[in-house]
C-alpha positions, 0 to 999 in steps of 0.5 A: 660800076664805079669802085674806089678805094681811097688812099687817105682811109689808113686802108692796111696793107693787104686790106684793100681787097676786102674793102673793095668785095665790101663795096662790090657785094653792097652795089650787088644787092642794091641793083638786084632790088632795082633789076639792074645788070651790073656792066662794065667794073671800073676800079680805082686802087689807092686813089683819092677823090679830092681831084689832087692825084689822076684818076684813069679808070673815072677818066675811063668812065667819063670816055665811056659815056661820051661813046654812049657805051653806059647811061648810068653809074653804080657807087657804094656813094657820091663821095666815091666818085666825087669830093671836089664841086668842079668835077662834078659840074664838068660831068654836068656839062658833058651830060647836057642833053643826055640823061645819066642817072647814078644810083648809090647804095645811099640813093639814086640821083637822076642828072636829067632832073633839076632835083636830081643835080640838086641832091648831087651838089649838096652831097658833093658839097658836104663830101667837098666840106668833110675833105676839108675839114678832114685834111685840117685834122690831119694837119693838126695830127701831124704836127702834133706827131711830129711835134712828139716826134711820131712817125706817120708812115702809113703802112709803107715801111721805110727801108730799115725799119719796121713799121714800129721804127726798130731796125731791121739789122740786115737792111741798117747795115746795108745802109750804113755800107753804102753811107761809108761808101760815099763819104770814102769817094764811092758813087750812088751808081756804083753803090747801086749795082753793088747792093744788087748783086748782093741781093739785097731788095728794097723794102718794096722787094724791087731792086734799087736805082740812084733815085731811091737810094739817094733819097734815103741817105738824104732823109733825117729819118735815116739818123733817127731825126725829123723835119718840124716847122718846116717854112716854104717860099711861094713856089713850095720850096723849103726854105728853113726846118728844125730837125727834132728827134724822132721816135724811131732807131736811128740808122746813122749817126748825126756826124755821119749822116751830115757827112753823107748829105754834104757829099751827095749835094756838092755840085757838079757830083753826078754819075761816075766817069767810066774809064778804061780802068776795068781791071786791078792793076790797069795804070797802077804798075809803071814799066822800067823801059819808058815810065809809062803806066800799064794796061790790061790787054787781051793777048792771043797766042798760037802754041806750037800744036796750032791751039790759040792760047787765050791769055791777059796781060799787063803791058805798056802802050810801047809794048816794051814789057809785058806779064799775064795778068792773073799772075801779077793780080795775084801778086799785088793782093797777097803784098797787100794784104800781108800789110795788114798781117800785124794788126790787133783789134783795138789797133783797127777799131781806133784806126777805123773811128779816125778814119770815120772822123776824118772822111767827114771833115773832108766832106763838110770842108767841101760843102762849106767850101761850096756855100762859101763859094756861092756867098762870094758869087752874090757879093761880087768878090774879085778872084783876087780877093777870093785867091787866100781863101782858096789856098787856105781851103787847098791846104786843107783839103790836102792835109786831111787827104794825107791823113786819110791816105795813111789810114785808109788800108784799115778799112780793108780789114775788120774786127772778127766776130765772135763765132771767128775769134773761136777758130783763133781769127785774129783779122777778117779780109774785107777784099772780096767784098769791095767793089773794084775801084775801092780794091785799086784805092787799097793798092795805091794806099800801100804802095807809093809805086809798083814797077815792072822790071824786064824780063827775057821773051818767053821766060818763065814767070818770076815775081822778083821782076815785079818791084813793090815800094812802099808808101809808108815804111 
């Protein structure tokens, strides 16, 4: 018994179960009318019969009957088993000498007889013509759609939204975190690991891998827009689209959304380097003695009762000085945050909309810079040539970079909502939320340098001996 349910019948989701007791109960009745025993059930979920996608359980099937394990078929139709002329004469050529009948809700066909394989291949013939003419509507319907701007999700809600294309608040935020999270410097990697150890699912309910993700952010749909007229060269590829807007909310604004795409297809971006800079402070604190930047290290000691005292510490490789880690963590995060200790509300919000506005300048001068680039690889242009233009796009990049280095701290800080300015909260910490390397960027925003000054072996903790400078006074 052959059972298909077919992925183009707009089936809803948790329909298909019903579709499938439909067509077993059919194919039931009608080989009780023939006195047949129902044998092995081969059922094939969410597949077309028009030969574009695999079918495991048919290629199952066709195993079984080479094997001699059956000698007829049972579908609700022909159309379940075939819409494409060439694999039913494959199955003609693997039948041969061996007589197969196939017996259809609609009726049987006997492939021993020269009239039996003459029904099947006008059946398959006019399910061949119906799937053609069927797709061509679909065509015509979709570009109809998108010439509306209507979406064709078919079922399968795209993360953020709802089927109906209204946002799904929870889910839009954590796609405009993680969009702010790259254009500030951030990575799909680290991004994902981010978003899983928020909990936060994709609409699938599975966790979430670079693939996915980044597809999202590089989709129109995400900045409420879709791709109309698309024109592909002879291998698929799109060569040229138009964007139109869309008739669902969008999640990212234009600039933002742009901004996002020039960072994520600027080559050579792959997954983030892992450093040796597995803690906060690890490089960022320089010792007085030789210059040199400090480490997190574990450092074991012995106390007089003979007890191991496990302890970290923050030391240079010459070991001239050295200060436990949690103290001086702690430390670095209370001089930082005491920074922001004077901000008011529209100071952060027109602080944050620059900062916005400059990190997507930044990321379109390094697209421009890149296609620039390969126009000049094309003409042959001579690295001499090449050289002014380069020191002009440097200059660029390095002036927006000082720009946001000088208002990149307020994005350690946000607006209260209104339940906390009700408690008299007058600035909402972002620290415990920011992933690692974004709290170290926090650090070395504030401070041009963090040194630590000697102290005598065994003294006692003493915060004076770690010494902050200020980046901007």
């Amino acid at each position: 018994m052959y059972l298909r349910i077919s992925a183009d019948k707009g089936i809803r989701l948790g329909e298909e179960g019903l579709a499938v007791d439909r067509q077993r109960a059919d194919i039931n009745k009608m080989l009780a009318r023939k006195g047949w025993t129902a044998g092995k059930e081969y059922l094939e979920n969410d597949t077309s019969a028009s030969g574009k996608v695999p079918r495991p359980q048919y290629a199952q099937m066709l195993k079984d009957f080479e094997a001699g394990e059956i000698d007829a078929i049972a579908a609700w139709d022909l159309d379940r088993l075939w819409r494409v002329p060439m694999e039913f004469e494959h199955l003609l050529a693997m039948v041969d000498q061996q007589g197969l009948m196939l017996a259809t809700v609609g009726g049987d066909a006997d492939l021993s007889t020269d009239n039996g394989i003459l029904y099947a291949r006008i059946k398959v013939a006019v399910a061949a013509d119906e799937l053609k003419k069927r797709a061509a509507r679909q065509r015509a319907k979709f570009a109809q759609d998108r010439e509306a701007g209507k979406d064709h999700w078919r079922g399968r809600r795209p993360f953020g939204l709802t089927l109906e294309g209204k946002e799904i608040k929870e889910e839009a935020d954590a796609i405009r975190w993680v969009a702010e999270f790259i254009i500030d410097g951030g990575t799909i990697s680290d991004a994902v690991r981010e978003l899983n150890d928020r909990k936060v699912a994709t609409s699938f309910g599975n966790t979430w891998a670079r693939g996915p993700l980044r597809t999202i952010l590089l989709k129109p749909r995400v900045a409420g827009l879709m791709e109309h007229n698309v024109v592909r060269d002879k291998d698929g590829k799109k060569v040229s689209f138009d964007l139109v807007p869309g008739n669902w909310d969008a999640i990212l604004d234009l600039d933002t959304w742009k901004a996002v795409c020039a960072v994520l297809k600027t080559p050579g971006r792959g997954q983030a380097k892992r450093t040796d800079k597995e803690y906060l402070c690890s490089g960022l604190i320089t010792c007085s003695e030789c210059k040199e930047p400090v480490y997190g290290t574990y450092s074991p000691r012995k106390l007089k009762s003979g007890v191991e005292n496990q302890r970290w510490i923050y030391r240079c490789q010459h070991q001239h000085i050295s200060k436990v880690m949690d103290k001086v963590d702690d430390l670095v995060i209370m001089n930082t945050l005491l920074e922001f200790a004077s901000l008011d509300t529209a100071e952060i919000v027109a602080d944050k909309e620059a900062l916005r506005g400059l990190r997507a300048s930044r990321a379109l001068e390094e697209k421009d810079w890149t296609d620039w680039m390969k126009e000049a690889a094309r003409d042959k242009m001579r690295p001499s040539d090449i050289r002014p233009f380069r020191d002009a796009h440097d200059a660029r990049m390095a002036e927006l970079d000082q720009k946001i280095r000088e208002f990149e701290k307020v994005s350690l800080v946000r607006v209260p909502t209104p339940e906390e300015e009700a408690d008299n909260v007058a600035v909402v910490f972002e620290w415990d939320a920011m992933p690692l390397a974004k709290r170290r960027r926090m650090i070395e925003t504030v401070f041009e340098s963090i040194t630590f000054l000697p102290s005598k072996k065994g003294a006692r903790w003493r915060p004076e001996l770690v010494v902050f400078k200020k980046r901007y006074a």
